[in-house]
N, C-alpha and C positions, 0 to 999 in steps of 0.2 A: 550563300545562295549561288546556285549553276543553274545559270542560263545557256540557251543553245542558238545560236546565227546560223543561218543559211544561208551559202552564197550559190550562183551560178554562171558557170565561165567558159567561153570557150575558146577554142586552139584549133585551130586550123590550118591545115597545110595538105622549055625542056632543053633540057639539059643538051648541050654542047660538048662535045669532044675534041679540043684543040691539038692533041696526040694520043698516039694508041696507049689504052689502060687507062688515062687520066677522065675524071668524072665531076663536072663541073657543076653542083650542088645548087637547085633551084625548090623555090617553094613548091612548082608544081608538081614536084615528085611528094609532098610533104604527106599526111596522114592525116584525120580528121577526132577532133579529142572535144569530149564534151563532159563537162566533171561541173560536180557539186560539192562543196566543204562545207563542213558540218562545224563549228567548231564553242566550247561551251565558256561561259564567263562565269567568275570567281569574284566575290568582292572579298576581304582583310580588312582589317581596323587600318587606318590611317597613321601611317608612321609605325608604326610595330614590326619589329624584328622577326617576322613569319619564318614558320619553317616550312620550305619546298620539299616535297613529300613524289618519291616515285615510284616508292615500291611496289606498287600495286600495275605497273606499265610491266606487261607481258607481251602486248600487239601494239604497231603501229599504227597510224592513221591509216595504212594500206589494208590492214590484217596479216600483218606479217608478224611472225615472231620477234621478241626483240628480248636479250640478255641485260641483265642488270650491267653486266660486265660491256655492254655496248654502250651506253649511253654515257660517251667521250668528252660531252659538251652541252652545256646549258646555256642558253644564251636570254638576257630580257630586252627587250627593243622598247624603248618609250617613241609617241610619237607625239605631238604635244599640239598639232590642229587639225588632225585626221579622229572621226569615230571609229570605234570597233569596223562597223559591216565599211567605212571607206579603205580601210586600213585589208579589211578581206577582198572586197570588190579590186584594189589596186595587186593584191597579193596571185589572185587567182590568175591572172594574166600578165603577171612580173612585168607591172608596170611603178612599182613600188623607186621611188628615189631617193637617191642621197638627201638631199632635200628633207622630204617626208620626216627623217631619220633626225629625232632632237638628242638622242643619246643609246649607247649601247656597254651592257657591264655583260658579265662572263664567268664560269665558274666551270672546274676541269674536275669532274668526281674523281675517285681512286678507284679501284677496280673491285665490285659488288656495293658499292655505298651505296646509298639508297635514300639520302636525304643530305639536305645542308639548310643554313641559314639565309637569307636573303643578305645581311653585312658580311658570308663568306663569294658572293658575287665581287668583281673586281674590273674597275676600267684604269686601263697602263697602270696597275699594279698600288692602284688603290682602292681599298674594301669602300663596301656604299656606306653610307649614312642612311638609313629607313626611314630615321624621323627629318629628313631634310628630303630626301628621293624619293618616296613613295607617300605622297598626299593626294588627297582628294583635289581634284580640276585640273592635276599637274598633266594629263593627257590621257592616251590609252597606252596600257603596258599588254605585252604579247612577249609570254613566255614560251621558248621553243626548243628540243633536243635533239641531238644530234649525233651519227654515229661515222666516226672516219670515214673515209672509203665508200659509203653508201649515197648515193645522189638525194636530195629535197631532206626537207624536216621531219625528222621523224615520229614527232608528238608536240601538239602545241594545247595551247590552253591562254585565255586574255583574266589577267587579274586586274581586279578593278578596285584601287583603296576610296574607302567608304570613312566615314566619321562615325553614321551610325551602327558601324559593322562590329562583332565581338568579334569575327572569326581570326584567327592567329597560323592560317594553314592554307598553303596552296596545294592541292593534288595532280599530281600530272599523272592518270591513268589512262587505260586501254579506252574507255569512254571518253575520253578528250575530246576528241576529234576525230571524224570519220570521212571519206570520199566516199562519194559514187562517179561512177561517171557512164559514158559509152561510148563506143569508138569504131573507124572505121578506116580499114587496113590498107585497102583495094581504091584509094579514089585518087591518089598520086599517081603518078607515073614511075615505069617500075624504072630500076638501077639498070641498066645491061650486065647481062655474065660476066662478058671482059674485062667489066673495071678492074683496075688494081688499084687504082691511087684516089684520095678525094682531096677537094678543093672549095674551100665553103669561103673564100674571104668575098665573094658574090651575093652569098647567099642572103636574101630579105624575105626572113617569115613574118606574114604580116600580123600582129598584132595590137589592143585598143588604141596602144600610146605609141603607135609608127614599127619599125621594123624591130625584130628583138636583136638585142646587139650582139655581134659574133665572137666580141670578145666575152660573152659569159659561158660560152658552150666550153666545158672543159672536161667533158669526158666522150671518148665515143665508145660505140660498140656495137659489135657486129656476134648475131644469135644465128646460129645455124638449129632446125629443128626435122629429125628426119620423119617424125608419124603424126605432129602435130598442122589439123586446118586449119585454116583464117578465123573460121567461127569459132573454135574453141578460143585460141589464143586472142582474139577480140574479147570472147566471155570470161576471157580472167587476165585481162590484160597487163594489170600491173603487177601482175608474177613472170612476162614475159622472160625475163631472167634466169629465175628459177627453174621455167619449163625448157628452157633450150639445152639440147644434146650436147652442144659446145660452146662455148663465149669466149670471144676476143675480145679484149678492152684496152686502151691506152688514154694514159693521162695525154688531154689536145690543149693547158691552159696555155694562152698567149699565141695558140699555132691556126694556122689557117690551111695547113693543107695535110698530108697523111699519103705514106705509100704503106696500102695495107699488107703488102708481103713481108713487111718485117716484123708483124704480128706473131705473138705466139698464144695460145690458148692457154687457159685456166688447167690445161690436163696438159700442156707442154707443147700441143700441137703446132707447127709453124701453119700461118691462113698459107694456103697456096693457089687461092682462086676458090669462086661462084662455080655451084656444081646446080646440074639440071634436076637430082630424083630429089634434091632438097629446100626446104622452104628456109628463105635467110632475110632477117631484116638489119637496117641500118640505121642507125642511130645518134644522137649527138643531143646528148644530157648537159643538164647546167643543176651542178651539187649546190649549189649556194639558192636554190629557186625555191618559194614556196611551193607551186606545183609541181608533184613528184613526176607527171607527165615529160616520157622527151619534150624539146620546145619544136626534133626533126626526128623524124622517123620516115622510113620510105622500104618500099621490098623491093628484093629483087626478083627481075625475070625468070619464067623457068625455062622459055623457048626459045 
């Protein structure tokens, strides 16, 4: 049986200059993100050794393409006094905690696999047990995939063991799970030209459960785009990526600040500074986040 939850969440988001170039990161500059997750539940027979089935994941929860040869990482999360929709409600606005978290097992496919067993799942490098791990009452489990390099989860699906269930099969397909959202580019305060360098160990985006922590932001990036407006790139926004003319990105895990001239583009470019005929935003991702949304985003000036 697939079932489908609904959740709805949102994301919201001046700056000081203590020296020239440097850019001291506030919420007020942040962007405005309003998304919905879609996501379907699965029940299994109770204890039974299922097979995890993906072959059929072409798109991700964005609609993005997605290779067999991508999906690096499966992960199952049990939570053991969270429901499904609390477990989404906490997820949507990465308020999820250690805590929350009764257990976590892992499985690394080979490259085109396309299925495995739930006992080839493994925590510190011991296979699960089904008929001891996956029973009925033991909590809610949320299966989720995962691709190197790419920021948020890339396909999820909640299976749910059942006693009165036959079925012996998880599917993690393009229909999983879906986003909507909408968003708004323009309500921050912009970046100045000048910046070179950022500085975010200040920074408090406000979120349900207090400020999001700055230790999870560990990617940034900076899109340069020279034909695209606010309203397009708002109307497909989590292709932001994709649509940009050039992209700077650098691993920030652990870092709290960034001199962006020692950037170099995906096409070799060194950043050498915010130019005026081009629309540039900026960024600061967290890969580990259910929400594929940055947690900061902001533009720059053009005048």
């Amino acid at each position: 049986m697939r079932t489908t939850l609904v959740l709805t969440g949102l994301a919201v988001g001046v700056a000081c200059k203590p020296k020239e170039g440097l850019l001291l990161l506030a919420a007020e500059q942040n962007y405005a993100f309003d998304s919905s997750l879609a996501v379907t539940s699965q029940t299994i027979a109770s204890g039974v050794d299922a097979t995890v089935d993906w072959s059929d994941l072409s798109q991700d929860q964005l609609g993005k393409e997605i290779a067999l040869s991508e999906v690096d990482q499966l992960i199952i999360v049990r939570f053991e006094d969270l429901a499904q929709q609390e477990v989404l409600a906490k997820a949507s606005v990465d308020c999820l905690q250690q805590k929350d978290i009764t257990g976590v097992v892992e499985f690394f496919p080979a490259e085109d696999q396309s299925s495995a067993q739930l006992s080839d799942f493994q925590l510190i490098g011991y296979n699960v047990d089904p008929a001891e791990q996956f029973q009925e009452g033991m909590g809610t489990f949320l299966l989720s995939a995962y691709t190197e390099g790419v920021p948020g989860v890339r396909m999820l699906t909640f299976v749910e063991p059942q006693a009165t269930s036959e079925s012996e099969e998880i599917l993690l397909t393009s229909d999983s799970a879906a986003v909507t959202y909408s968003v708004d580019l323009s309500v921050g305060e912009r970046v100045p030209l000048d910046t070179t360098s950022l500085d975010w160990a200040g920074l408090e985006v406000p979120t349900d459960c207090g400020s999001f922590p700055i230790n999870k932001y560990d990617w940034l990036m900076i899109a340069r785009y020279s034909d695209q407006d606010l309203k397009t790139l708002e109307e497909d926004f989590l292709r932001v990526d994709e649509l940009a003319d050039e992209l700077w990105n650098a691993d920030i895990e652990g870092r709290s600040t960034i001199d962006l001239l020692g950037l170099t583009s995906e096409s070799g470019n060194a950043f050498d500074g915010f130019d005026q005929e081009s629309t540039w935003l900026v960024a600061l991702r967290c890969s580990t986040c259910s929400n594929p949304a940055p947690p900061f985003l902001a533009l720059v000036e053009r005048e």
